[in-house]
C-alpha positions as CSV (number, residue, x, y, z in Angstrom):
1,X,167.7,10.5,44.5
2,X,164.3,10.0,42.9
3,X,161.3,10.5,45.1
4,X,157.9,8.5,45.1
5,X,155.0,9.1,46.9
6,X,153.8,6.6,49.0
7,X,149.8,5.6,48.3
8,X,148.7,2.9,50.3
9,X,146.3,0.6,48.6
10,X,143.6,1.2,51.3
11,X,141.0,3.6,51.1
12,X,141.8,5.7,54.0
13,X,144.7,6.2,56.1
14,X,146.1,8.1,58.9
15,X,148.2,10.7,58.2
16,X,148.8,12.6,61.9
17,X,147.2,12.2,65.1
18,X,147.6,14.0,68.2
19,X,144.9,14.7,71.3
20,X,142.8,17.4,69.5
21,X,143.0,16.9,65.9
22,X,143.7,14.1,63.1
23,X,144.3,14.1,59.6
24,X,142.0,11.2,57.5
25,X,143.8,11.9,54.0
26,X,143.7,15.4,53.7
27,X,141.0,16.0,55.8
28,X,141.4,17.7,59.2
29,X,139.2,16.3,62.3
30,X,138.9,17.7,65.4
31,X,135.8,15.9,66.5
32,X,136.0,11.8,67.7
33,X,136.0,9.5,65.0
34,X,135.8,5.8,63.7
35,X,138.6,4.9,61.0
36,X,138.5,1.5,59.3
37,X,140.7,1.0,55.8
38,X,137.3,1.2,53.8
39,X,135.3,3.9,56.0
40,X,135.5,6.8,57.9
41,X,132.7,7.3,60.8
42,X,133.0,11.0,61.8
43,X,131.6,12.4,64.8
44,X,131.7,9.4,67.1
45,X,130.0,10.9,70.2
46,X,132.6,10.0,72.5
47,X,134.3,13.3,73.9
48,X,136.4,11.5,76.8
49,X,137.4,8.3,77.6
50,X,136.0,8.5,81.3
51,X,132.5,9.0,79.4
52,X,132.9,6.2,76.5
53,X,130.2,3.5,77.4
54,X,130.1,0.0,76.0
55,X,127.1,1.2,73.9
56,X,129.5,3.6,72.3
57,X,131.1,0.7,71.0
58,X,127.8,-0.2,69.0
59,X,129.0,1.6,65.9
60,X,133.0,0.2,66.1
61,X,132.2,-3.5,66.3
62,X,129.0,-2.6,63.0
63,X,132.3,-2.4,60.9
64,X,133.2,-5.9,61.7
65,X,136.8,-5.8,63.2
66,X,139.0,-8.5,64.2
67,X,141.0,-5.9,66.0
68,X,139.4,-2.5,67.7
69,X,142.3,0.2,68.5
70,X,141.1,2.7,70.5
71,X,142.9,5.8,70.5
72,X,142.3,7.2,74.2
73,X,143.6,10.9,73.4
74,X,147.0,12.6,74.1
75,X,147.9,9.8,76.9
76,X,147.5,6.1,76.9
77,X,144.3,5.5,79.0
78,X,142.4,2.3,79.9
79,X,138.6,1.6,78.9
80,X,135.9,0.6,81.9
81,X,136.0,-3.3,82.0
82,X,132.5,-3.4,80.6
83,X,133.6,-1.1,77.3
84,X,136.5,-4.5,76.9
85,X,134.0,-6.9,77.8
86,X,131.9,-5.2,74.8
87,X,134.7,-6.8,72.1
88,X,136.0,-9.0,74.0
89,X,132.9,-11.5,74.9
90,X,132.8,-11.5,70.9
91,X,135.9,-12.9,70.3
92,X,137.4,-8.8,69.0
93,X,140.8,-7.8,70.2
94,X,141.1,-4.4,71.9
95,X,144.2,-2.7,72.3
96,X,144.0,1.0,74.3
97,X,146.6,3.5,73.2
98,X,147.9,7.2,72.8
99,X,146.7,8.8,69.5
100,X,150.0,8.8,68.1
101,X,150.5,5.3,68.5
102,X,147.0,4.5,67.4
103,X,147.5,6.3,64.1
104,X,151.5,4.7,63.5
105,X,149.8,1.0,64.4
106,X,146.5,1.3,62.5
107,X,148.7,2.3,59.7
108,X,150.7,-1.0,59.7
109,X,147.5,-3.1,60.4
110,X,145.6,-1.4,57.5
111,X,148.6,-2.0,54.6
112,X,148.6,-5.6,56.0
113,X,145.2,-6.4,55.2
114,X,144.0,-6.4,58.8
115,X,140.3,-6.3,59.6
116,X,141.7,-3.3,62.0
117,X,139.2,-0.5,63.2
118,X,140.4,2.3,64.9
119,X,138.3,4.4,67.1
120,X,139.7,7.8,68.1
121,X,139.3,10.0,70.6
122,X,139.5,13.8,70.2
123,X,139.8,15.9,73.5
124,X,137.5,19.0,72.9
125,X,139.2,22.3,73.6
126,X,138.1,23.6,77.0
């Protein structure tokens, strides 16, 4: 059976994704980070989703999604209503989710052509 690798035609995608680290290509991150298919934000200053204000969300909605994931670390978590209020009163999508999910989903969004930005959270080791 002949083999071929699989190259998205995006710029950057998601390879793995759990609550303390994420792979962007073949780069390793363990620090919170922005994804969209044309940009990679690192060190988004968000450590915890109990601390993520809707200021944080300044730098997410720059990138001009139509979607926002947030990946909220190992375990689906819910934003503060204000941080929802931040996309929603603009008219952006925001859909919460585990890391893993967040990565498999901005995946499909991204190879669809979806104006999908993904903001991840990375639990610091304690």
């Amino acid at each position: 059976m002949q083999l071929s690798e699989d190259r998205p035609d995006y710029e950057f995608a998601l390879r793995a994704a759990d609550g303390r680290h994420a792979k962007v290509n073949d780069r390793v991150l363990s620090r919170s980070f922005i994804l969209a298919p044309d940009r990679l934000v690192e060190d988004w200053p968000v450590a915890d989703l109990a601390t993520l204000q809707p200021e944080d969300m300044d730098a997410v909605l720059a990138l001009a999604p139509a979607l926002v994931l947030l990946g909220t670390g190992s375990r689906q978590g819910f934003p503060e209503p204000a941080v929802l209020a931040a996309c929603l009163t603009r008219g952006i999508g925001l859909e919460a989710m585990g890391n893993d999910a967040a990565a498999r989903t901005y995946n499909v969004l991204a190879a669809e052509g979806r104006k999908v930005v993904l903001a991840m959270i990375l639990e610091r080791a304690p």
